[in-house]
N, C-alpha and C positions, 0 to 999 in steps of 0.2 A: 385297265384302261378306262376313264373317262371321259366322257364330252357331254354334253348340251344339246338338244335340238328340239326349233319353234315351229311347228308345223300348226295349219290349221284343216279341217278342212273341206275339202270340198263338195258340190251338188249331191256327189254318189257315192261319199265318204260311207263305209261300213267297218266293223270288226263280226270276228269269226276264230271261231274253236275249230281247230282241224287238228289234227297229226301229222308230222312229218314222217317218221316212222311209228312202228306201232307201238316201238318205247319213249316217242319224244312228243312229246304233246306241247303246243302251242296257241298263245294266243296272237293272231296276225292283224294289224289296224290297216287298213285300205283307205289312206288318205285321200287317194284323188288329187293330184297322179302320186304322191311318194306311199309306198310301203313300209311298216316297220313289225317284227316275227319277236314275240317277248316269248321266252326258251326256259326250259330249265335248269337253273346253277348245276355247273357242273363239277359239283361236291355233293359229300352224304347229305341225305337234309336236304337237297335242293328242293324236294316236292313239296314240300311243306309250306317253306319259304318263299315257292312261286304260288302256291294257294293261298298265303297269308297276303302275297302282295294284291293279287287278282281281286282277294273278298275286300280289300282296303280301296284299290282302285274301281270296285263298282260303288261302292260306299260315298267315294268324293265324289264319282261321276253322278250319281244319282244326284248330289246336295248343289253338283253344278248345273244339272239340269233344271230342278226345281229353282232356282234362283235366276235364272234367265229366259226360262219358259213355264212362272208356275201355272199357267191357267193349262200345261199340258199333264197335270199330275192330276192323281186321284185326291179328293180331299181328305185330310188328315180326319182320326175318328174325332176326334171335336168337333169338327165340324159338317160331318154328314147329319145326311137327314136323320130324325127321331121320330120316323112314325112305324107305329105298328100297329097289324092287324090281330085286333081280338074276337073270336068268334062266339058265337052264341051257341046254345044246345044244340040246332041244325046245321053248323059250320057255317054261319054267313056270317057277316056282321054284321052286326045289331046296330041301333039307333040309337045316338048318345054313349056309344062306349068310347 
């Protein structure tokens, strides 16, 4: 079975790792107000499969995040600072290093 759904969401939108049972582990989106519980296929190979999609869907969420809010990311190493402290014999810095 197939479908589609456009949800956004809301103020107190989260997601969360829990267990259903203590063989079924879940990832659960907490829209605000809709819910949606991503499972494990229920074939050999499903764990895999659902950790393949999880490390793909933090991957795009991250690139979505960064693209609509990058002043809320860390700067990339190109771009952090370049300073470094060099110490002298007595561990201070010295002057002109």
């Amino acid at each position: 079975m197939a479908f589609n759904v456009s949800c956004s969401p809301g103020n107190d939108a989260t997601a969360a790792f829990m267990r259903v049972t203590p063989q079924l582990p879940a990832l659960v989106l907490y829209l605000d107000p809709v819910n949606l519980a991503i499972q494990l296929p229920p074939f050999p190979g499903g764990t895999l499969v659902l950790a393949k999609f999880c490390r793909e869907l933090a991957r795009e969420a991250a690139k979505l995040a960064a693209e609509i809010d990058p002043d809320g990311e860390p700067a990339p190493p190109e771009r952090a600072p370049r300073h470094r402290l060099v110490t002298g014999d007595d561990g201070d810095s010295g002057g002109g290093y």
